[in-house]
C-alpha positions in Angstrom: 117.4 146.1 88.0 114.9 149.2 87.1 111.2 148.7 87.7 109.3 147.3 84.4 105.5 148.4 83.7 103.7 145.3 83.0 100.3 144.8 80.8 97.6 142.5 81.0 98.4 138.8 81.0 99.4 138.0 77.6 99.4 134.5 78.4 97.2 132.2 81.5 97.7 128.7 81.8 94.3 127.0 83.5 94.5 123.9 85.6 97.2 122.1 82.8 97.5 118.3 83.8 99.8 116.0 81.6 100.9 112.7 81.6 103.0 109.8 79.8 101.4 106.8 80.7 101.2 106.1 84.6 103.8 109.5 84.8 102.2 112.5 85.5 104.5 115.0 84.5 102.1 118.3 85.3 99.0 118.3 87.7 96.7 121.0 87.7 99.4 124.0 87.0 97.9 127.3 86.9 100.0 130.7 86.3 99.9 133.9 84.4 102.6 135.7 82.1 102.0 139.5 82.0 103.0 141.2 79.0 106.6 143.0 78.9 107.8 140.4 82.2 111.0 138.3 82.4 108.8 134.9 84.2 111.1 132.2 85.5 110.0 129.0 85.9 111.8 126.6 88.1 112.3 123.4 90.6 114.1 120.5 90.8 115.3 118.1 87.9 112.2 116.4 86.6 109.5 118.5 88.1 107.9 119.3 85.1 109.6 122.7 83.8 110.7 122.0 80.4 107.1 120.0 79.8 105.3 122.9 80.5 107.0 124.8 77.8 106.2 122.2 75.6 102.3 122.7 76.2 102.9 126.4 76.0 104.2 126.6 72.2 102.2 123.4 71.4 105.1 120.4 71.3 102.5 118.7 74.0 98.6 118.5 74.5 97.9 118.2 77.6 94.8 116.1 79.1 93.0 118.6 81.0 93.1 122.4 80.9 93.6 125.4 79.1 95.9 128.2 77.5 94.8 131.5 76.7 97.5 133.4 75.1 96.3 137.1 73.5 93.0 136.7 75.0 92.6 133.4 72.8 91.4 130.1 74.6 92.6 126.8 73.2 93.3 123.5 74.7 96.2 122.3 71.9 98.4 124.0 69.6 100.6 123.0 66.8 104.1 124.7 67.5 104.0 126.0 63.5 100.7 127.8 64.9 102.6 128.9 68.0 105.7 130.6 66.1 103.1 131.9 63.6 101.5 133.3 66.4 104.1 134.9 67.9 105.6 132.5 70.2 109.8 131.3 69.6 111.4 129.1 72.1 115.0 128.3 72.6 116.1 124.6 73.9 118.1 123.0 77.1 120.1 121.1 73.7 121.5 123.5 71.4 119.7 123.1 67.9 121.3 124.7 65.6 122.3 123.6 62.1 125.8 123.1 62.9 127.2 123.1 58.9 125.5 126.6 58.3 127.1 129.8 59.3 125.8 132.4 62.0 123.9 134.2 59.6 121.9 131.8 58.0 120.9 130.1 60.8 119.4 133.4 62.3 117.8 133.5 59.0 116.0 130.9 59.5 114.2 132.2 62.3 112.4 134.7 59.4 110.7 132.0 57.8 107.3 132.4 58.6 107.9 136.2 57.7 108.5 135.1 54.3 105.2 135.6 52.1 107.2 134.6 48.6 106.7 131.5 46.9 109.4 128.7 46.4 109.9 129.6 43.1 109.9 132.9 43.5 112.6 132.8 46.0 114.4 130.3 44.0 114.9 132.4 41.4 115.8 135.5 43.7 114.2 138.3 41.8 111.3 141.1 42.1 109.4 140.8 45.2 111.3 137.8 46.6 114.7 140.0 46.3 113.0 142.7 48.5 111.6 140.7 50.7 115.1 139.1 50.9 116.6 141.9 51.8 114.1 143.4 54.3 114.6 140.0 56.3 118.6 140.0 56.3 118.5 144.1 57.3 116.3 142.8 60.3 119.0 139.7 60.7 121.8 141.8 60.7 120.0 144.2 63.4 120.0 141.1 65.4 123.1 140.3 65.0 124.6 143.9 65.9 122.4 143.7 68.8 124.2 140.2 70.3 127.7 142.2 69.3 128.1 138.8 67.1 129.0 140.3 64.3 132.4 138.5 64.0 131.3 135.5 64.0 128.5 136.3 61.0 130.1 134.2 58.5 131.6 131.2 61.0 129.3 128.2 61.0 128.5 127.3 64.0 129.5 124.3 64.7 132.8 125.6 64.9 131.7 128.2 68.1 132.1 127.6 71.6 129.3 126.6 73.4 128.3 130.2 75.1 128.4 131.8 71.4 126.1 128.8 70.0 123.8 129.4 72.9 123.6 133.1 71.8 123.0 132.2 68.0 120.1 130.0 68.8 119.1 133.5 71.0 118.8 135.4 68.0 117.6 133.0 65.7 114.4 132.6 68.1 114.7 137.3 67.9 114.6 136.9 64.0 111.1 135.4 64.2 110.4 138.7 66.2 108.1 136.6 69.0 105.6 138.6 71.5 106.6 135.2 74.4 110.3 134.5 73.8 110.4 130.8 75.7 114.1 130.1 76.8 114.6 126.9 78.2 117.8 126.9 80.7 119.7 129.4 78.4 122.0 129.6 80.8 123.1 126.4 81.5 127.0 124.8 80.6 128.0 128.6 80.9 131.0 130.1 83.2 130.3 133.2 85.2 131.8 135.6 82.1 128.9 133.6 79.5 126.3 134.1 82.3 126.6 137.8 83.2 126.8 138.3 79.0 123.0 136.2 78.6 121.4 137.8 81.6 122.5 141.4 80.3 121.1 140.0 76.6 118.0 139.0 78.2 117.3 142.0 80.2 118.1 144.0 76.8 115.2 142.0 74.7 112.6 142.6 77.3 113.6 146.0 77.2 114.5 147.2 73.8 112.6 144.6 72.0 109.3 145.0 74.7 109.3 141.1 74.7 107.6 139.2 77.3 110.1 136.3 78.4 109.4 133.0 80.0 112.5 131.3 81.4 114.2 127.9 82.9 116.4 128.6 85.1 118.4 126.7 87.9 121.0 129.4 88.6 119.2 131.3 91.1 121.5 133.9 91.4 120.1 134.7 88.3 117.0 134.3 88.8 117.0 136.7 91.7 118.6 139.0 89.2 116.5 138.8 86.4 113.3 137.8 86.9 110.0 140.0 88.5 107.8 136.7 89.0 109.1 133.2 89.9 107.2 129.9 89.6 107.9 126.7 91.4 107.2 123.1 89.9 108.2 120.5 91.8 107.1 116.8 91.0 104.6 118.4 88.6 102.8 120.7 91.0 103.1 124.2 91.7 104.7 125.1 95.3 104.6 128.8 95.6 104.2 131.8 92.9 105.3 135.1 93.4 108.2 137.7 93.3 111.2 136.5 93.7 112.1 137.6 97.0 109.1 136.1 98.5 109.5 132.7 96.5 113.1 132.5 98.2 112.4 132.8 101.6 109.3 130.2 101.3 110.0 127.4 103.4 108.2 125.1 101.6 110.6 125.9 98.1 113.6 126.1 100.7 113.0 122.5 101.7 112.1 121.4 98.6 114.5 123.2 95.5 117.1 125.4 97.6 117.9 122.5 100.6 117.8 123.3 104.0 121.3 124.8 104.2 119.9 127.8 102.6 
């Protein structure tokens, strides 16, 4: 993998704590996404991964702490502010709008680049037309770009699982994020799916300049992928750092990789 250039943090998560009742699912997380990075996140089942995604684009407020994303402090965010803002996220469970076809689902990852009224784009003329059309030529780019155009017209609930995981990829492209959060986008895949997402995923950060924040528990591909790696475990951080250095730490080796390795 070539050397990236990283920016300034685009994103720094203060001393987060969260909890469900007596269940505290984060405690006192602190990290940093640079901009232009592929950021994996990861630990065991249950340490807190997926919840901290969830604070990040605003699906939880957490009790304590902060997020400063574009140099912008807040302790809570809606996730319609967070996708207006620039931030898309994918999901462990496929959601997808199985009855539609490739296309339109990717199109609906346009909506907040839609300025046109509902009747206007009801009616499908004047400015709504061109805006209609400026969003499907940046849909179909998409969709040239995860070689799916085969499958444009196919709903989806017909695909195999890899090729719905890559739909719900582009559909979270269409929205054209600055943080593209992807939450095990790996995961249910055979070796074939897996080398196709990592190559897809390498591509956005590169052609697109996105700034990715992953789930992961493959580490092969985490070693492959990623230039920083952080390590929840029970809702606390472990270790931080490149990859390398996270996989030889004896404390994550005990704790996420087993003593084996």
């Amino acid at each position: 993998m070539k050397e990236r250039k990283f920016g300034e943090p685009l994103l720094t998560v203060e001393n987060i704590s969260l909890s469900f009742g007596g269940v505290k699912a984060l405690q006192d997380i602190s990290f940093d996404i640079l901009k232009h990075e592929v950021r994996a996140i990861i630990g065991p089942n249950g340490a807190g991964k997926s919840s901290m995604l969830n604070v990040i684009n605003g699906f939880y407020h957490p009790q304590e702490g902060s997020i400063t994303y574009k140099g912008q402090k807040r302790s809570a965010m809606k996730p319609h502010e967070a996708a207006r803002q620039g931030i898309a996220r994918t999901f462990q469970n496929i959601a997808l709008f199985r009855g539609m076809s490739t296309l339109d689902n990717i199109m609906t990852g346009r909506v907040n680049k839609m300025k046109s009224g509902l009747l206007a784009q009801a009616l499908y003329v004047g400015p709504a037309l061109k805006e209609e059309m400026r969003n499907r030529e940046f849909v179909e780019h998409v969709i040239d770009f995860l070689e799916i155009q085969a499958i444009r017209k196919t709903p989806v609930g017909r695909l195999p699982y890899g090729l719905q995981k890559r739909v719900e990829l582009g559909r979270a492209l269409a929205a054209e994020p600055e943080l593209l959060l992807l939450d095990e986008p790996m995961a249910g895949m055979n070796v074939e799916e897996k080398e196709d997402m990592c190559r897809f995923v390498l591509d956005v950060n590169d052609e697109f300049g996105t700034t990715i924040a992953l789930i992961e528990h493959d580490m092969g591909v985490v070693m492959d992928i990623s230039d920083r790696v952080v390590v929840l475990d029970y809702g606390k951080k472990l270790a931080d750092g490149k990859p390398e250095a996270v996989r030889q730490d004896p404390v994550v080796v005990k704790a996420y990789l087993g003593e084996a390795h």
